[in-house]
ChimeraX commands (.cxc) that place a marker at each C-alpha (Angstrom):
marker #1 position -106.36,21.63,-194.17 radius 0.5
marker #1 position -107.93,23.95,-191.45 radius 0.5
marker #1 position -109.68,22.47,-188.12 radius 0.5
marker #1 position -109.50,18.66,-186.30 radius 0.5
marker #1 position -108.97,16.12,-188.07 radius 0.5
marker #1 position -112.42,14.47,-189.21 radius 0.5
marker #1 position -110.70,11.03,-188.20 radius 0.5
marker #1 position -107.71,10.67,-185.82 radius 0.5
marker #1 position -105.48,7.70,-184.52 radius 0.5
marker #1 position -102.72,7.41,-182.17 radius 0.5
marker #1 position -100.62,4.65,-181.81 radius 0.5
marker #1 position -102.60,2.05,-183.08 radius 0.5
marker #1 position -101.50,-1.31,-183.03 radius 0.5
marker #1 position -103.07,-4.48,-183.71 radius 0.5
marker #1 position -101.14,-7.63,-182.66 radius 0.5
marker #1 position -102.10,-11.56,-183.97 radius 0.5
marker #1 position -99.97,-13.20,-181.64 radius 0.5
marker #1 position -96.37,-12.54,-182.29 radius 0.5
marker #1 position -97.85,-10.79,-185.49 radius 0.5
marker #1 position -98.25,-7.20,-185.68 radius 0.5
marker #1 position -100.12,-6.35,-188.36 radius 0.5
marker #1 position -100.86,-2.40,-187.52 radius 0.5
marker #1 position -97.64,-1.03,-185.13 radius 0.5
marker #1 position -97.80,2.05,-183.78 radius 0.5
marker #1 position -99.78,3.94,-186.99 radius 0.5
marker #1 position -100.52,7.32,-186.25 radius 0.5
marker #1 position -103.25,8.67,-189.27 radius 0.5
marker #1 position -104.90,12.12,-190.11 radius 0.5
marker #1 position -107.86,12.68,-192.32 radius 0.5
marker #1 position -109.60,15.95,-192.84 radius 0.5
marker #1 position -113.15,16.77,-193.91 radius 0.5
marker #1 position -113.27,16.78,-197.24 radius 0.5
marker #1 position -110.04,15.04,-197.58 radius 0.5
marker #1 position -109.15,12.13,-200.33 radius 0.5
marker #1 position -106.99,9.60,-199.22 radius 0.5
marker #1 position -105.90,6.70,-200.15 radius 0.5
marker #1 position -103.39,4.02,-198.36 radius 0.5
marker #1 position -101.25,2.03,-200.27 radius 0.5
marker #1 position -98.68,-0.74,-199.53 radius 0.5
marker #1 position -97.35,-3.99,-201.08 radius 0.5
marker #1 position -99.17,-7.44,-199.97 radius 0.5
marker #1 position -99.08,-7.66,-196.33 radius 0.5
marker #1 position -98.65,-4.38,-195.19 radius 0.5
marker #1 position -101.44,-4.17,-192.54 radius 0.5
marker #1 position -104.11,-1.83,-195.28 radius 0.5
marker #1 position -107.04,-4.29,-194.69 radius 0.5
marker #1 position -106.11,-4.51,-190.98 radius 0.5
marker #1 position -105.78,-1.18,-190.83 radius 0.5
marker #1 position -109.58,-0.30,-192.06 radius 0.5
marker #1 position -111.05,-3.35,-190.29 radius 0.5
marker #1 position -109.51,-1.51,-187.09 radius 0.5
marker #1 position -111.07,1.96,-187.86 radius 0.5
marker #1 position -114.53,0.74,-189.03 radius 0.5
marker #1 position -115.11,-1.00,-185.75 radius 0.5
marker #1 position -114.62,-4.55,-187.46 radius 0.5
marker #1 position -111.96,-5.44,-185.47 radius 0.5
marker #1 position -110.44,-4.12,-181.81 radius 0.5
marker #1 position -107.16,-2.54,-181.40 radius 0.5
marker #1 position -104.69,-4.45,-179.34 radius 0.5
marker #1 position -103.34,-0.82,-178.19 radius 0.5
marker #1 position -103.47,2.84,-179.37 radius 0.5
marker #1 position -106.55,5.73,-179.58 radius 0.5
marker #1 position -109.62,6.30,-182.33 radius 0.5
marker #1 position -111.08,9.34,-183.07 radius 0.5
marker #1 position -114.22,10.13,-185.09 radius 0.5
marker #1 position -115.38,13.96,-185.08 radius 0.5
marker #1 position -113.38,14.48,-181.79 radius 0.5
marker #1 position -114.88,11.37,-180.23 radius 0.5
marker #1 position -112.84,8.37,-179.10 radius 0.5
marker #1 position -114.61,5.53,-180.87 radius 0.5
marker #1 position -111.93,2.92,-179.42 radius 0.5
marker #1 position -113.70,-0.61,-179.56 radius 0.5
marker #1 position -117.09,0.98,-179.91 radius 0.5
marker #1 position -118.88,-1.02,-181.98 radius 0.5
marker #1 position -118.89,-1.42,-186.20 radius 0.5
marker #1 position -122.89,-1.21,-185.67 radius 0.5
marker #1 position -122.05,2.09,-183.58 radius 0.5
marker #1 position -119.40,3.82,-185.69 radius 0.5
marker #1 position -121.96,3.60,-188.62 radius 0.5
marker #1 position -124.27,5.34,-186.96 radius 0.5
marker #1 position -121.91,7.95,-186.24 radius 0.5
marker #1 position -121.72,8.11,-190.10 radius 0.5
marker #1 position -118.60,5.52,-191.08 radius 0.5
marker #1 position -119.90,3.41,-194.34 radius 0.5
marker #1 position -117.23,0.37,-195.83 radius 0.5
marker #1 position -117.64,-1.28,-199.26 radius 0.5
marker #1 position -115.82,-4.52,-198.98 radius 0.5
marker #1 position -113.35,-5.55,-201.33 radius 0.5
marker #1 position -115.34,-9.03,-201.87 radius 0.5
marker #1 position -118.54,-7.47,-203.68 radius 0.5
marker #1 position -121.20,-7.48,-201.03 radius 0.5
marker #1 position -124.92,-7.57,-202.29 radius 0.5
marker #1 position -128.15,-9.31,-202.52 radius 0.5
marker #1 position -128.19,-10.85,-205.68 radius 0.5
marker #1 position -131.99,-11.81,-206.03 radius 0.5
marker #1 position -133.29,-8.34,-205.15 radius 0.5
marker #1 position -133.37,-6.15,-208.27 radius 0.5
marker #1 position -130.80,-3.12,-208.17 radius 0.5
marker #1 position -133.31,-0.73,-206.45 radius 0.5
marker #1 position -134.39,-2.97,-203.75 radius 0.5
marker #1 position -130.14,-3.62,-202.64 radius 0.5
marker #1 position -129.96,0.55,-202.04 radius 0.5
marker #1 position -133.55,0.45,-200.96 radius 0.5
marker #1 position -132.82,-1.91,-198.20 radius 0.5
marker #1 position -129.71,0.12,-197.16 radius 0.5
marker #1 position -131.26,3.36,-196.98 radius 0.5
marker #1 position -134.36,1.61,-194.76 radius 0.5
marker #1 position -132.34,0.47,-192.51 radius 0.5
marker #1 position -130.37,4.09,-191.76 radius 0.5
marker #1 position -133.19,6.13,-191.89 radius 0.5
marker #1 position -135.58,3.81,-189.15 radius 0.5
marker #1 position -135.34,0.78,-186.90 radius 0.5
marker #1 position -138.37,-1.25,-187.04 radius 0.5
marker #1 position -141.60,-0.53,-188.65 radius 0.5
marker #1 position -143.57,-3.97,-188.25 radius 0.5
marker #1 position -146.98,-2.61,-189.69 radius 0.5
marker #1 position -146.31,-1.43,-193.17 radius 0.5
marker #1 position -144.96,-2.57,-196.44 radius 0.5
marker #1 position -141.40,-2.61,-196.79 radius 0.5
marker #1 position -141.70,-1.03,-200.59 radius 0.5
marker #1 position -144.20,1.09,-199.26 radius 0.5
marker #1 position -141.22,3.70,-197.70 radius 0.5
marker #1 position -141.04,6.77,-199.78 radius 0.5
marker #1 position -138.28,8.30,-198.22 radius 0.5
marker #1 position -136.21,5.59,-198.65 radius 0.5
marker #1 position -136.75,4.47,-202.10 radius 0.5
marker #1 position -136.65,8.19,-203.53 radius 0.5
marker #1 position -133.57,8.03,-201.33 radius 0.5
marker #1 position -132.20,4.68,-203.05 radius 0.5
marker #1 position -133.15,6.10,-206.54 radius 0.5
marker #1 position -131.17,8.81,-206.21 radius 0.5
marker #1 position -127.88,7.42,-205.45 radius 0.5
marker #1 position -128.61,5.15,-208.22 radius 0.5
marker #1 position -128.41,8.22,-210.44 radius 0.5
marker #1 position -125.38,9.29,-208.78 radius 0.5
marker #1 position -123.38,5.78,-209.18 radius 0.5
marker #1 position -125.28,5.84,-212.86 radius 0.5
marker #1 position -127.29,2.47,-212.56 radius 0.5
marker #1 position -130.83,4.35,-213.01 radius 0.5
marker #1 position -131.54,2.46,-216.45 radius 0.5
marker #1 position -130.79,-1.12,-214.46 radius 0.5
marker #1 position -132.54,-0.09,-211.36 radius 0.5
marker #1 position -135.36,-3.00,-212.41 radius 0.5
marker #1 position -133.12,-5.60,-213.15 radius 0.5
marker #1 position -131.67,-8.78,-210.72 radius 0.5
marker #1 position -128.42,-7.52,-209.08 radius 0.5
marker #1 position -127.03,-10.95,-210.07 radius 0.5
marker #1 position -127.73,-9.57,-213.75 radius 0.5
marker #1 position -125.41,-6.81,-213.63 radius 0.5
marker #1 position -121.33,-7.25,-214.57 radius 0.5
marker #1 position -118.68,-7.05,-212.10 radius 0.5
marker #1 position -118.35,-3.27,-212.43 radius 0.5
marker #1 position -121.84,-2.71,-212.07 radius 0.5
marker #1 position -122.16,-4.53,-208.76 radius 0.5
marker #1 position -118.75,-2.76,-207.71 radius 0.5
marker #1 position -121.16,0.49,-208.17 radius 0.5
marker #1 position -123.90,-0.76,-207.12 radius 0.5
marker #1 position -122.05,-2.01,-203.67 radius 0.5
marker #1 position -120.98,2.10,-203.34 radius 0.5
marker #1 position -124.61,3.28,-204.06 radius 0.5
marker #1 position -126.00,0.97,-200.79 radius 0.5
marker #1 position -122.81,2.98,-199.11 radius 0.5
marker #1 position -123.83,5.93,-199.71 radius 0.5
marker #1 position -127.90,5.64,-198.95 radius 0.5
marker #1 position -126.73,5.98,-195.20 radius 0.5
marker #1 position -125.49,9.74,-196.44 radius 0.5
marker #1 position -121.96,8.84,-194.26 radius 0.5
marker #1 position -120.05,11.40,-193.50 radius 0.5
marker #1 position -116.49,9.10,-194.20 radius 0.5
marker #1 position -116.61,6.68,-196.70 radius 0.5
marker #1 position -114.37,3.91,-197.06 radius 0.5
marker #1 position -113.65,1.84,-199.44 radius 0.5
marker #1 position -111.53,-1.18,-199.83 radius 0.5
marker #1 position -110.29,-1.97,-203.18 radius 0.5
marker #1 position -113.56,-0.34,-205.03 radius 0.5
marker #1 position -111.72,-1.48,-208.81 radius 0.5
marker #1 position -110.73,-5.25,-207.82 radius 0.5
marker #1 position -110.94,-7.63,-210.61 radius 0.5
marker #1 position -112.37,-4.93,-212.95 radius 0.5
marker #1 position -111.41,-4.39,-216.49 radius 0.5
marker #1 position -108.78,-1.26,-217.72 radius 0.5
marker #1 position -112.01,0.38,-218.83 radius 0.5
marker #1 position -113.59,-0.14,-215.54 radius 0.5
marker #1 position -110.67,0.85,-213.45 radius 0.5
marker #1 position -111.28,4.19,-215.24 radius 0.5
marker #1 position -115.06,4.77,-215.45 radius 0.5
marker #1 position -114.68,4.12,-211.59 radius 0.5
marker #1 position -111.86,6.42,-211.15 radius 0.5
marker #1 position -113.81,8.92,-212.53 radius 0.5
marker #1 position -116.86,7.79,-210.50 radius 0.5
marker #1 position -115.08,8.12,-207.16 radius 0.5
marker #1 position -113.49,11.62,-208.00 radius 0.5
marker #1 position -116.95,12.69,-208.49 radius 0.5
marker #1 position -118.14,11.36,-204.94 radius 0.5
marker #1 position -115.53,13.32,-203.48 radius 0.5
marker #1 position -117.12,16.47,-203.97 radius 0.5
marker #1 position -118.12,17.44,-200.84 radius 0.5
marker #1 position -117.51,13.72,-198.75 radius 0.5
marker #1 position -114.59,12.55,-197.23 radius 0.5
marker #1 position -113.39,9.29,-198.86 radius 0.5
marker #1 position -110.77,7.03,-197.54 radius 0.5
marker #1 position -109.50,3.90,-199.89 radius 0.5
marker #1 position -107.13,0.87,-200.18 radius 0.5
marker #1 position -106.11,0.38,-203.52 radius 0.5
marker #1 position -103.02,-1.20,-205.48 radius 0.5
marker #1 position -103.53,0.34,-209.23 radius 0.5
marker #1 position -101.46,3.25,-208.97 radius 0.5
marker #1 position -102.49,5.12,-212.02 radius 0.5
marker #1 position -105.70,5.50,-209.74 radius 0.5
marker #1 position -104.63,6.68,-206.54 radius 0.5
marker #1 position -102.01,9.06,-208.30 radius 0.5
marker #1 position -104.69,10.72,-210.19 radius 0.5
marker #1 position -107.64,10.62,-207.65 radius 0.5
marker #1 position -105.70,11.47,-204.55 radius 0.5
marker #1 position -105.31,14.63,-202.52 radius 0.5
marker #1 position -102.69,12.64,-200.23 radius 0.5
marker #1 position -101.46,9.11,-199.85 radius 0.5
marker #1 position -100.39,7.08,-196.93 radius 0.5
marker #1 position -97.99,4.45,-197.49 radius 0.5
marker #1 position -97.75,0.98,-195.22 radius 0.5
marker #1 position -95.35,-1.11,-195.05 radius 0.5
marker #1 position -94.92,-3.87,-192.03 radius 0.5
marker #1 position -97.42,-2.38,-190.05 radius 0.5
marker #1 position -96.12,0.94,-190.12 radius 0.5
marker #1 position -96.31,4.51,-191.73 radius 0.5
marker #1 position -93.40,4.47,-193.97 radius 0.5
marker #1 position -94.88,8.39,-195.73 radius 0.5
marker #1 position -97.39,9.76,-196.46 radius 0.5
marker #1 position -97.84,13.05,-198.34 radius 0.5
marker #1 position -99.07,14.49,-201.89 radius 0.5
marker #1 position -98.99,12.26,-204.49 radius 0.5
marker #1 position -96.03,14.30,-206.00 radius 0.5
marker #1 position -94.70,13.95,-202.72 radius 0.5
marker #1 position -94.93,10.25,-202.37 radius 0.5
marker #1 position -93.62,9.12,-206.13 radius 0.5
marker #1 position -90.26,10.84,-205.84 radius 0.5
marker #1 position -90.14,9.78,-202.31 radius 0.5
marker #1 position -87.34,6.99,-202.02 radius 0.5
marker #1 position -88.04,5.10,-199.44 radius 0.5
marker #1 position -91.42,4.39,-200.79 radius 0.5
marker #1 position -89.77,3.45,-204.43 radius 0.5
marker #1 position -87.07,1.41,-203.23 radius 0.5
marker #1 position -90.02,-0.34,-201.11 radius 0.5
marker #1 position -93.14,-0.31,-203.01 radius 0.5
marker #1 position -92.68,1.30,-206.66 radius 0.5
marker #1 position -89.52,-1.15,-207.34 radius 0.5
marker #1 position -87.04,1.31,-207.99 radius 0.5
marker #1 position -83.28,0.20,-207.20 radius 0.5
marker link #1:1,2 radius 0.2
marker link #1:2,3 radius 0.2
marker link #1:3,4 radius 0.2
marker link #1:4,5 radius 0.2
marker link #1:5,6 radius 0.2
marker link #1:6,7 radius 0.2
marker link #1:7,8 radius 0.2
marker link #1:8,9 radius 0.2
marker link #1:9,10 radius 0.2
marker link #1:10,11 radius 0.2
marker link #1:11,12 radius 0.2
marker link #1:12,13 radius 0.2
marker link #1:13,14 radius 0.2
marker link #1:14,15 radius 0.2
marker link #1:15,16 radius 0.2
marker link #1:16,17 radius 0.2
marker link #1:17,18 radius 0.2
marker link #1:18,19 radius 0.2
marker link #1:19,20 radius 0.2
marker link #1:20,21 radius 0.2
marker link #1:21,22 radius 0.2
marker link #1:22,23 radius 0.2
marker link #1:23,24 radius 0.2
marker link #1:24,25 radius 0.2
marker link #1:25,26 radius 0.2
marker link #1:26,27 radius 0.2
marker link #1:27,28 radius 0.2
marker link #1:28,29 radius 0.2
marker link #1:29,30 radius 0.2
marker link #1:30,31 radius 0.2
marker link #1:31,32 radius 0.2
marker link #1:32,33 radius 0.2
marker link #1:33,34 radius 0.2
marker link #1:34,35 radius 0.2
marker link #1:35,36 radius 0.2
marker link #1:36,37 radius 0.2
marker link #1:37,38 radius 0.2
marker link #1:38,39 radius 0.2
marker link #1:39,40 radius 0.2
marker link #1:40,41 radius 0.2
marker link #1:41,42 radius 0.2
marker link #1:42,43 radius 0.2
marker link #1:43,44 radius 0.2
marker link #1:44,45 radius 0.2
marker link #1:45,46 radius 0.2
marker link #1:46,47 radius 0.2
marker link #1:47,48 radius 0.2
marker link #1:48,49 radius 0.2
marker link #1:49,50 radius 0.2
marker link #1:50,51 radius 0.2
marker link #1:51,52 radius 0.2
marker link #1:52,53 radius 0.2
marker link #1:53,54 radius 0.2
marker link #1:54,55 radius 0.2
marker link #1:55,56 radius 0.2
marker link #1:56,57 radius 0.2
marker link #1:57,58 radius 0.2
marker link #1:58,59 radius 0.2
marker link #1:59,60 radius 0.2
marker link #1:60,61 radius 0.2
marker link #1:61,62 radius 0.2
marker link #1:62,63 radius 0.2
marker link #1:63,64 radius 0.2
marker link #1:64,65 radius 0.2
marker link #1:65,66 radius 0.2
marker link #1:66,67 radius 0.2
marker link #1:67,68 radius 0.2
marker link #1:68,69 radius 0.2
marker link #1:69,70 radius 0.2
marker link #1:70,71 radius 0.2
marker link #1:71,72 radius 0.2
marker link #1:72,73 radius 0.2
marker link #1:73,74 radius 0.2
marker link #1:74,75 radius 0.2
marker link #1:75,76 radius 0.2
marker link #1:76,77 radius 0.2
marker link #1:77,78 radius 0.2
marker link #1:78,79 radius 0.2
marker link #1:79,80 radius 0.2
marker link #1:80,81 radius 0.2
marker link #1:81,82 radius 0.2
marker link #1:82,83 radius 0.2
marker link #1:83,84 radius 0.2
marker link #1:84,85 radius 0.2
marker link #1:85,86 radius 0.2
marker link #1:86,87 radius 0.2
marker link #1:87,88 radius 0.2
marker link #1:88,89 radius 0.2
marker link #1:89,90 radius 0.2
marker link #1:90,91 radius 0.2
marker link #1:91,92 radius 0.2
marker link #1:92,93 radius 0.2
marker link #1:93,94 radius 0.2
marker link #1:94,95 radius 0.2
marker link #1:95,96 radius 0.2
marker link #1:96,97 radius 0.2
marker link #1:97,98 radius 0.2
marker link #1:98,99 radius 0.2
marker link #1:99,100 radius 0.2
marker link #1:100,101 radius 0.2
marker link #1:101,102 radius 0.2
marker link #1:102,103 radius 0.2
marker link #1:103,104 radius 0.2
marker link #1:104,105 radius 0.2
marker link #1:105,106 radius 0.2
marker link #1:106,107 radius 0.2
marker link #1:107,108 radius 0.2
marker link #1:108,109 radius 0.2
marker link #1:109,110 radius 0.2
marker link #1:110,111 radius 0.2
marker link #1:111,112 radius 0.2
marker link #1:112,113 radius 0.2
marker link #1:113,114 radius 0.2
marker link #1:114,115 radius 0.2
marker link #1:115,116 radius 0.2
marker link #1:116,117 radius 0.2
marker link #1:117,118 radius 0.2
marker link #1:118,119 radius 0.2
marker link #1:119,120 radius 0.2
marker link #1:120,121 radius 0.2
marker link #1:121,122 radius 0.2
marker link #1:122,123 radius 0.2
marker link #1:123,124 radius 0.2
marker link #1:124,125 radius 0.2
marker link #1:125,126 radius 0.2
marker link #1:126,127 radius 0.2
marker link #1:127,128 radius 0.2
marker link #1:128,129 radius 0.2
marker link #1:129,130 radius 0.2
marker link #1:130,131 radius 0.2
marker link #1:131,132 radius 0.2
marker link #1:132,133 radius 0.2
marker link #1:133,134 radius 0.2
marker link #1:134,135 radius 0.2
marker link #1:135,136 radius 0.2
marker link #1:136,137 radius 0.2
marker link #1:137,138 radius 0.2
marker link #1:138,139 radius 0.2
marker link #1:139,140 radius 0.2
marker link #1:140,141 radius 0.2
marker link #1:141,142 radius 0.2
marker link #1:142,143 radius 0.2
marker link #1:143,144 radius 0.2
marker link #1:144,145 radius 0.2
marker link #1:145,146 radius 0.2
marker link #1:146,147 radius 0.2
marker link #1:147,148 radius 0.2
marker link #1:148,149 radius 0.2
marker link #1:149,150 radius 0.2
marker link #1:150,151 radius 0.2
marker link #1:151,152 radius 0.2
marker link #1:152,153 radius 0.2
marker link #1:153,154 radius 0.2
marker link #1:154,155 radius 0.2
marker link #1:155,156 radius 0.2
marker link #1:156,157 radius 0.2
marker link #1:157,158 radius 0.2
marker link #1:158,159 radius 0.2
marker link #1:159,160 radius 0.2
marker link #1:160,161 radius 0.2
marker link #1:161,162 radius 0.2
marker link #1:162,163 radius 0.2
marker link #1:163,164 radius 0.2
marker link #1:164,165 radius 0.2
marker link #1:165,166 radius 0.2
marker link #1:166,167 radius 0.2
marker link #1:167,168 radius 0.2
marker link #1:168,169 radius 0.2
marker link #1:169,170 radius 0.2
marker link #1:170,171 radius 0.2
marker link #1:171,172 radius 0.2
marker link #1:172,173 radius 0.2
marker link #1:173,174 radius 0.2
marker link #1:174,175 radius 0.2
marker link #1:175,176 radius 0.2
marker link #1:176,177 radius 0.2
marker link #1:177,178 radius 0.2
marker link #1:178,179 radius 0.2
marker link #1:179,180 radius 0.2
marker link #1:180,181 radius 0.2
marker link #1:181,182 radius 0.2
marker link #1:182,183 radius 0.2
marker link #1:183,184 radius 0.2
marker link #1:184,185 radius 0.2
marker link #1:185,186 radius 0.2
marker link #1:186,187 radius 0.2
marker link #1:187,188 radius 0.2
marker link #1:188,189 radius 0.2
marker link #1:189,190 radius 0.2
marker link #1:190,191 radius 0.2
marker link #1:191,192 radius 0.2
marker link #1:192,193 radius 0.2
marker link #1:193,194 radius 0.2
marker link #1:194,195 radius 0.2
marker link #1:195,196 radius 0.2
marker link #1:196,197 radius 0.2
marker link #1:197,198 radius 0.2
marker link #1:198,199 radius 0.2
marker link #1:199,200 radius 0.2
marker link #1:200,201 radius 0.2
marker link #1:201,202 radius 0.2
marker link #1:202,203 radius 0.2
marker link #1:203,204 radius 0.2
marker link #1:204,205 radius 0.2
marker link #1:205,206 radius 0.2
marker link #1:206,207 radius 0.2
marker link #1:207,208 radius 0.2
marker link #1:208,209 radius 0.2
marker link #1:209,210 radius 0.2
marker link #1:210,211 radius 0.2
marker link #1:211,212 radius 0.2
marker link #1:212,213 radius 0.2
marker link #1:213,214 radius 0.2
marker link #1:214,215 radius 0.2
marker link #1:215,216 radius 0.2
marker link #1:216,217 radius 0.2
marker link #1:217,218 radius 0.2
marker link #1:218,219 radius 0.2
marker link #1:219,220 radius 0.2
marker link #1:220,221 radius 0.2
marker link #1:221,222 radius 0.2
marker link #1:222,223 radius 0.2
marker link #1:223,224 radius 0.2
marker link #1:224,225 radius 0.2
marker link #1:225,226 radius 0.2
marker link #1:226,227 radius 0.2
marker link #1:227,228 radius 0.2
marker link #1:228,229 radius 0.2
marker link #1:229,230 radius 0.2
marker link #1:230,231 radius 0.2
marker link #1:231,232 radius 0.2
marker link #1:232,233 radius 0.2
marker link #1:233,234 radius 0.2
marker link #1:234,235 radius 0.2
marker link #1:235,236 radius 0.2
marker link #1:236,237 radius 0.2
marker link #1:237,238 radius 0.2
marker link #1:238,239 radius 0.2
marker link #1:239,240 radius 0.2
marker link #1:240,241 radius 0.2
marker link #1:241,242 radius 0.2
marker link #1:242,243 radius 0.2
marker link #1:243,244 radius 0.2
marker link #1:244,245 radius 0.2
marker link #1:245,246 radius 0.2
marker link #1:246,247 radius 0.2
marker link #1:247,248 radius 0.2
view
């Protein structure tokens, strides 16, 4: 893909003790760009995004955002830049209804503190929390509890709140655990759909998924790059089948 690289890292390492659960990983992703990382149990994936999200500081090595080195800048500041991360533990208010959850979300991006007016009094931000309801398709359950909805449901729900901040990168971390085969694919298709014109970046074991969604895939293993490339690329690479696909 033309121009920088919309995120950029050099060398990044991140070391738990005698650990090291990122070594060295040098990473690429362009604007527009869907990617997803992949790696057996272990492999430094979670690490990996907690590291380029802000959650976590690098032990060594370079971040770049937009041409910007975000190195231990904040998770609060690298959101602001336009980073948003849905968890792979659902993450959501259960006793708000489904509006209020995106509602909330899209508040808090679009202003800081507004003591003297009504919370549900925000236009902006609940015409902004309706529509990504529509997008994510949870409009007809935008009334009800969040604890009401099923397990895929909240999974959507938990990518509608990421999107209210409009990021410009979205990552997501595991978006289909513990869903159902029927799930897996109304999500699949969900998250091709938000692709269209964002820049998504995902963790995710079910390869049916990330061989069908993905514009390239990254593979971990120890810590370390062991390919990356198309997905054509990456399932007759050997390395990654003797590694990760279980090939002998």
């Amino acid at each position: 893909m033309p121009g920088p690289p919309l995120l950029r890292t050099e060398r990044l390492t991140r070391a738990y003790g005698s650990l090291l659960a990122v070594n060295g990983v040098d990473f690429a992703v362009h604007e527009g760009e869907l990617r997803s990382i992949i790696g057996p149990n272990g492999a430094g994936k979670t690490t990996f995004f907690r590291l380029i999200s802000g959650e976590v500081e690098p032990t060594s090595g370079r971040i770049w955002f937009r041409e910007q080195e975000v190195t231990r800048m904040p998770q609060h500041a690298i959101a602001r830049l336009g980073v948003a991360k849905s968890y792979q533990i659902t993450s959501i208010f259960p006793h708000l209804t489904v509006l209020e959850n995106v509602r909330v979300a899209a508040q808090g991006s679009a202003r800081a503190f507004d003591f003297w007016r009504r919370a549900d009094s925000l236009a902006e931000p609940r015409a902004r929390a309706a529509e990504m309801l529509a997008t994510v398709g949870l409009t007809p359950k935008a009334h009800l509890l969040a604890a009401q909805l099923s397990h895929g449901e909240q999974r959507h729900l938990e990518l509608a709140i990421a999107l209210a901040a409009n990021p410009v990168l979205l990552l997501l971390d595991e978006p289909t655990a513990g869903m159902s085969p029927e799930e897996t694919d109304e999500t699949m298709v969900l998250i091709k759909a938000l692709a269209a014109g964002r820049t998504i970046v995902l963790v995710e074991h079910k390869m049916k998924l990330v061989m069908k969604i993905s514009d390239r895939i990254t593979v971990l293993h120890q810590g370390q790059v062991l390919a990356d490339g198309t997905p054509e690329e990456i399932r007759a690479n050997e390395a990654v089948q003797r590694t990760y696909l279980g090939a002998s």
